[in-house]
C-alpha positions in Angstrom: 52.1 111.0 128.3 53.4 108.4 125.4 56.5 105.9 125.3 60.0 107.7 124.0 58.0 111.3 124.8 60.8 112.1 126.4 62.8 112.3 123.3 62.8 114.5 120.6 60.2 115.0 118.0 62.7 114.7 115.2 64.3 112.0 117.2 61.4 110.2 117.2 60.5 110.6 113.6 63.9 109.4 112.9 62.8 106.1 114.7 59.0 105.0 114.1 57.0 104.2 110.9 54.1 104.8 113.3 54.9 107.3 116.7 53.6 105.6 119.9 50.0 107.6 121.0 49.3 109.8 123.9 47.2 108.5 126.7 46.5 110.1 130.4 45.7 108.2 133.4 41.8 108.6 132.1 42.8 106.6 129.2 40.7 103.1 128.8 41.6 100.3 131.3 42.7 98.7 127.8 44.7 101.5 126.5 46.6 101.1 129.7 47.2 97.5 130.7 49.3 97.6 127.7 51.0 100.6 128.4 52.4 100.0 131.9 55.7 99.0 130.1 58.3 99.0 132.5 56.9 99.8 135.8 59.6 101.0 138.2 59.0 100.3 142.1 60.6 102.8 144.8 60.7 102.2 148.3 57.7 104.5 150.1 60.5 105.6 152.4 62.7 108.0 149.6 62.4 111.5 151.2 62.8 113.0 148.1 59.9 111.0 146.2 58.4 113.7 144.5 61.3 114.5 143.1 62.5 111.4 141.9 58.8 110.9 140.3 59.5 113.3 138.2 62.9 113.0 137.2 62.2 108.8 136.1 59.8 110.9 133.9 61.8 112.9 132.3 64.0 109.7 131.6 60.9 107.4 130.5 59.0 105.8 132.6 55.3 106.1 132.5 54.4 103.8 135.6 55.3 103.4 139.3 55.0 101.6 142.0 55.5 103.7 145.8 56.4 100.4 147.9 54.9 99.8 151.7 55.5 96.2 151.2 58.6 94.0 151.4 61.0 96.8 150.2 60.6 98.4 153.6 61.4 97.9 157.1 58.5 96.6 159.1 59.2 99.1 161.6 59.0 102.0 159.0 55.6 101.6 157.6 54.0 104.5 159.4 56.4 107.0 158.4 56.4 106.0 154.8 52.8 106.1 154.9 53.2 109.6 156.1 56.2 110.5 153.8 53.5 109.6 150.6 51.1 111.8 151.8 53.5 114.7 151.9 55.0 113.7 148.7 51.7 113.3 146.6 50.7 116.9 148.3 54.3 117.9 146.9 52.9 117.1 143.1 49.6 118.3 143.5 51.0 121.8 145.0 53.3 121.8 142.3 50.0 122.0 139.8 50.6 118.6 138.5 48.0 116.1 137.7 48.0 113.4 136.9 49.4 112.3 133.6 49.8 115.9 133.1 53.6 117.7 134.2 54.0 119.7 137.2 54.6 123.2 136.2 56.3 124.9 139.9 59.4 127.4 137.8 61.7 126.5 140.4 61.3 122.8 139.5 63.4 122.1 136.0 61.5 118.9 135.3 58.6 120.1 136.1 59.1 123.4 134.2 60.6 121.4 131.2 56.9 119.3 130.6 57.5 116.5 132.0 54.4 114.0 132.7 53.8 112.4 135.8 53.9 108.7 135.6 51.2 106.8 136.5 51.2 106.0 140.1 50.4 103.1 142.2 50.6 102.6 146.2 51.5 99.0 147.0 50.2 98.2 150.5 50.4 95.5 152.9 46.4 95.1 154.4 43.0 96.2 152.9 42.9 98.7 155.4 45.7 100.9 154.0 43.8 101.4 151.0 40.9 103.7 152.3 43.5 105.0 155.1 45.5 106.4 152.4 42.9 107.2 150.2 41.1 109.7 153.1 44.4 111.0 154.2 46.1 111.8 150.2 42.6 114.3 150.1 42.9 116.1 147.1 46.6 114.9 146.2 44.4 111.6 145.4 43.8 112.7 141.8 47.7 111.9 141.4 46.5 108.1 142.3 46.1 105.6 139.7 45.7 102.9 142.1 47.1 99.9 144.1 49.4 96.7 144.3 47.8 94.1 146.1 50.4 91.5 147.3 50.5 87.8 148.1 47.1 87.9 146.1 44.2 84.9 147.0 40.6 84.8 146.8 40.0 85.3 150.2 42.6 88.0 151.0 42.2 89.5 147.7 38.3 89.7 147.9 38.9 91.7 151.1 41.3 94.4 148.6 38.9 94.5 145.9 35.8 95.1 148.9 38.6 98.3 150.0 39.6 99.6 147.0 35.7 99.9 146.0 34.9 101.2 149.0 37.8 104.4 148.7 36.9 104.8 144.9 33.2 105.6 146.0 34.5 107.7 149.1 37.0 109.8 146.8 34.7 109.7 143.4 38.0 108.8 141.1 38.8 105.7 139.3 41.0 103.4 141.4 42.8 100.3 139.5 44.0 97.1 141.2 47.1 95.2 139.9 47.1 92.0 142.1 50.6 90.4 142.5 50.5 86.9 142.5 53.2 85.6 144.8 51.4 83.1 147.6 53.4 79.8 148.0 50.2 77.6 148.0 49.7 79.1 143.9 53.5 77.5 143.9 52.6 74.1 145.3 51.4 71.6 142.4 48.5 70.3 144.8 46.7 73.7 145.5 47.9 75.5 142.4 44.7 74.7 140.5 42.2 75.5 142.9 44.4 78.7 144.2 43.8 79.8 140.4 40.4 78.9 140.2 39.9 81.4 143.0 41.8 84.0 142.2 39.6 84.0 138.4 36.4 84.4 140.5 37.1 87.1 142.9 39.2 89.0 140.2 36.4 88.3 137.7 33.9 90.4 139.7 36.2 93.5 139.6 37.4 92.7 135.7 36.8 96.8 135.0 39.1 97.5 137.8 42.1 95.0 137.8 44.8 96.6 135.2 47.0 94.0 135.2 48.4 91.4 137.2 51.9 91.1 138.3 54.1 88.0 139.1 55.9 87.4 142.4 58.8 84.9 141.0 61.6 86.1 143.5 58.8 85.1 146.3 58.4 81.3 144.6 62.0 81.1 144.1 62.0 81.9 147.9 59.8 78.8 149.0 62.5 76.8 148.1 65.4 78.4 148.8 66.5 79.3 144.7 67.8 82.2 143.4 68.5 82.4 139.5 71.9 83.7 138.9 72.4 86.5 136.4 72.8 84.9 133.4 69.4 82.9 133.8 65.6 83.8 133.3 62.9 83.0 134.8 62.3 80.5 132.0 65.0 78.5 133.3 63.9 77.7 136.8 61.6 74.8 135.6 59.4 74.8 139.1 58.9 78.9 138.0 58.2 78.3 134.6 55.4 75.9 135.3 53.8 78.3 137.6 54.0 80.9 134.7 52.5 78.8 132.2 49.7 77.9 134.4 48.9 81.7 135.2 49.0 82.2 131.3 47.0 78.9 130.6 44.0 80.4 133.2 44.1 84.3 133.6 45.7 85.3 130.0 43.6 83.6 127.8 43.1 85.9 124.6 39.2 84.8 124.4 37.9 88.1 126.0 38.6 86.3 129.8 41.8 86.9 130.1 43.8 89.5 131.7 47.2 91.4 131.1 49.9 89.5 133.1 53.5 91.7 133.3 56.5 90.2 133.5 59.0 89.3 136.2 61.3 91.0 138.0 65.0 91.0 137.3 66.9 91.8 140.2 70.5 92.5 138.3 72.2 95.5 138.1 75.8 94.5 138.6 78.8 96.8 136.6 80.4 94.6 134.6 82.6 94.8 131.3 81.1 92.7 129.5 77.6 93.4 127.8 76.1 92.6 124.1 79.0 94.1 121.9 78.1 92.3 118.5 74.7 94.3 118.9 76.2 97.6 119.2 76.7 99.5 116.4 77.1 102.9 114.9 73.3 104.9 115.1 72.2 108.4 114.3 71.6 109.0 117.8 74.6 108.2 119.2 76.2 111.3 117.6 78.3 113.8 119.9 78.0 110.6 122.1 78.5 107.0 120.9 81.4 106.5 123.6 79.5 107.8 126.3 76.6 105.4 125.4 78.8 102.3 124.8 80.2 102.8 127.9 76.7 103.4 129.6 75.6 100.0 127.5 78.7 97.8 129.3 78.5 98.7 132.5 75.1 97.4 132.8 74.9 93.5 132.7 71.7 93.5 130.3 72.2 89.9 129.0 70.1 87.9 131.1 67.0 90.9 131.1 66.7 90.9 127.0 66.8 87.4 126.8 64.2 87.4 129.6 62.2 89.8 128.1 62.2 88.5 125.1 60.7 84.9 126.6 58.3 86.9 128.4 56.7 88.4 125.3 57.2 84.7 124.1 55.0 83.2 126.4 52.4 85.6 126.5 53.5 87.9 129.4 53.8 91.7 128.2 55.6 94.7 130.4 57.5 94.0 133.3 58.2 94.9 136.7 61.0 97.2 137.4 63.2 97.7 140.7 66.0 99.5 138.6 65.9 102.9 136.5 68.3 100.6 133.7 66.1 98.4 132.8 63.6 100.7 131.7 64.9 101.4 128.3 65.7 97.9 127.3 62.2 97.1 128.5 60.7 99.9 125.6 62.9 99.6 122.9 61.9 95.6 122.8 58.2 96.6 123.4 58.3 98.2 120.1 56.3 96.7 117.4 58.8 95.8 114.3 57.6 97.2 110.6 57.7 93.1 109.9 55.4 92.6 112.9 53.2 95.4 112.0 53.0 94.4 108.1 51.7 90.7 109.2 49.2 91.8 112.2 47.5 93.9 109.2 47.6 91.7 106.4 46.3 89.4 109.0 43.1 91.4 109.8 42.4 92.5 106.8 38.6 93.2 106.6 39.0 91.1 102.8 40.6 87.9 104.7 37.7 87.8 107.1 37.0 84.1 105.8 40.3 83.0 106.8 43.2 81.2 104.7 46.8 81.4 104.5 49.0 84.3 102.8 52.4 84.6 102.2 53.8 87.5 104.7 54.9 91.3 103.0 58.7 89.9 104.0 58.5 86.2 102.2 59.8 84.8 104.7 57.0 83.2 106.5 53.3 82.3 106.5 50.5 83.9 108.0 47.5 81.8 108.4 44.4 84.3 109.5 42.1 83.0 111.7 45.1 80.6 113.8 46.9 84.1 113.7 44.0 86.5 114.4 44.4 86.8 118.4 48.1 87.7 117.7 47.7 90.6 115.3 44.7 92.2 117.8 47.6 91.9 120.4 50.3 93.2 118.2 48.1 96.3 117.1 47.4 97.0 120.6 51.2 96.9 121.4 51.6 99.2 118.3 49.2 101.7 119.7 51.1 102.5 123.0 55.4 101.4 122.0 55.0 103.0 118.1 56.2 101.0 115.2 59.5 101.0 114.3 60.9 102.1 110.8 61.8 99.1 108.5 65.6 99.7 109.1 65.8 100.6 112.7 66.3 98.0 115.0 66.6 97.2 119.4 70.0 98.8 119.3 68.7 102.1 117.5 65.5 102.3 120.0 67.8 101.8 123.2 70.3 104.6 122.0 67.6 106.8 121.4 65.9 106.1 124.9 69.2 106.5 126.8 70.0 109.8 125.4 67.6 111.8 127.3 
């Protein structure tokens, strides 16, 4: 799979100086924390799951999250347990693997080449984990792994324990995202020692945990806030704190720290008002500019670019997903500018290796190489997975071009 495969190849010449690469669910952990992007979360309950894997696919996303947690009714757990296991055995039978497209004739995604996302299980209890694991049976090499929620050391050393226990039992890599959500990581007196916990037990497992996730609509819950649609995360200051701290302790960029996504944005109102100054004529809005611009009001994106833009800003990178319209936004900002590319490599530079400061390619900026060093490592990896994009093409070219599919 890669981002924007599923455009076309001239589409996507059109677009990057430097085409996002191809990577399969037996990628490196590395190759694939940065990857994620926008990963999309569906209810474990959807009756035609399968399906719908497969047709978010064909429309871009490359992660997922099959939800057993707080998107379901308590009293429908055991059925949407069993609905997964007859949905994964629905994209095994159909020859899929994972990472690789399903290829059943009477499926037209499937039949067209389109990649299964990687796919994660988020459960509720340790115990799920190897319950599910056992009962998936071969349909397990569609698993990429699990969402562990309200994440501490002591509950999430008891997920780690399970999800090594099911790796050895099935003989297939298993990766944990932990989602950390608990109101005592929230609350200024235990949030320091909640942290210092959480880096221990996660520490031990440090090939296994992908990423980690943020809960913010959970801290928003403790006390009673809800950020209205034209504010981020960043502006809930009790939120923001809890971010930085996260940042400050699990995503340093010495070699300790771990991918942290972003949060989610629950928004997806209709409205007619959107970005308009942005929008402007592209070559892949041919045959279908008013179709797209009316696509591109009816979705209140405001509040998400700015968001995501902040996230990336304070050193959070892919985000978590409950609607299939904030995938593309998600992407097209992921992708690594030809400005951002040109100072990452002037940066690294095997001659600056002694350090100094160097007027950027554009002029318009210094780039000091040691301060900047941890920076361009990350902006290469970014560049790797998202592409880089030509010098003229811009957000509103990249969106176009991942809504047309």
């Amino acid at each position: 799979m890669r981002h924007f495969g599923h455009i076309s190849p001239t589409a996507r010449e059109g677009l990057f100086f430097r085409e996002p690469c191809t990577f399969t669910a037996d990628s490196p952990a590395r190759m694939l924390s940065v990857a994620l992007g926008a990963t999309l979360y569906s209810p474990a309950t959807r009756p035609s799951l399968a399906d719908d894997v497969l047709k978010q696919a064909a429309r871009g996303v490359v992660s997922m999250v099959l939800c057993l947690e707080d998107s379901i009714d308590d009293a429908e757990v055991t059925e949407a347990e069993a609905n997964l296991i007859r949905q994964f055995a629905e994209l095994a039978d159909r020859g899929a693997a994972s990472g690789t497209a399903g290829r059943n004739p009477d499926d037209a995604t499937a039949a067209a080449g389109v990649d299964v996302p990687l796919l994660f299980i988020r459960v509720r209890e340790p115990a799920q984990i190897t319950d599910l694991v056992r009962r998936l049976g071969g349909s397990v090499r569609m698993l990429s792994g699990f969402v562990l929620p309200k994440f501490t050391e002591e509950r999430g050393r008891q997920f780690l324990e399970a999800l090594a226990e099911a790796e050895t039992e099935c003989g297939r890599r298993l990766f944990a995202m932990p989602v950390l959500e608990s109101p005592e990581l929230l609350h200024l007196e235990t949030r320091g020692e909640i942290l210092q916990g959480i880096a221990r037990s996660i520490d031990k497992y440090r090939d296994r945990v992908l990423a980690l996730r943020l809960g913010v609509t959970d801290f928003c819950s403790a006390y009673g806030l809800r950020r209205a649609p034209d504010m981020t995360a960043y502006d809930v200051h009790i939120v923001a704190s809890v971010i930085a701290d996260v940042v400050n302790v699990l995503g340093r960029a010495d070699g300790t720290g771990f991918t942290i996504t972003g949060p989610v944005w629950e928004y997806f109102r209709r409205q007619e008002r959107m970005f308009k100054p942005l929008l402007r004529r592209s070559p892949f809005l041919e045959g279908r500019a008013e179709e797209l611009r009316t696509a591109l009001i009816q979705h209140d994106l405001d509040g998400l670019l700015r968001e995501i833009e902040l996230d990336r800003a304070n050193g959070l990178l892919g985000k978590t997903c409950i609607h299939p319209s904030h995938v593309a936004p998600v992407h097209a900002l992921s992708v690594v500018s030809h400005e951002e590319f040109t100072d990452a490599q002037d940066i690294l530079s095997p001659e600056r290796g002694g350090g100094g400061v160097l007027r950027s390619a554009y002029t318009n900026k210094m780039n000091e190489v040691k301060p900047h060093r941890a920076w361009a490592e990350r902006t290469l990896q970014r560049a790797e997975v998202f592409g880089v994009a030509k010098e003229d093409v811009g957000f509103v070219d990249l969106l176009a071009a991942g809504l047309t599919n």
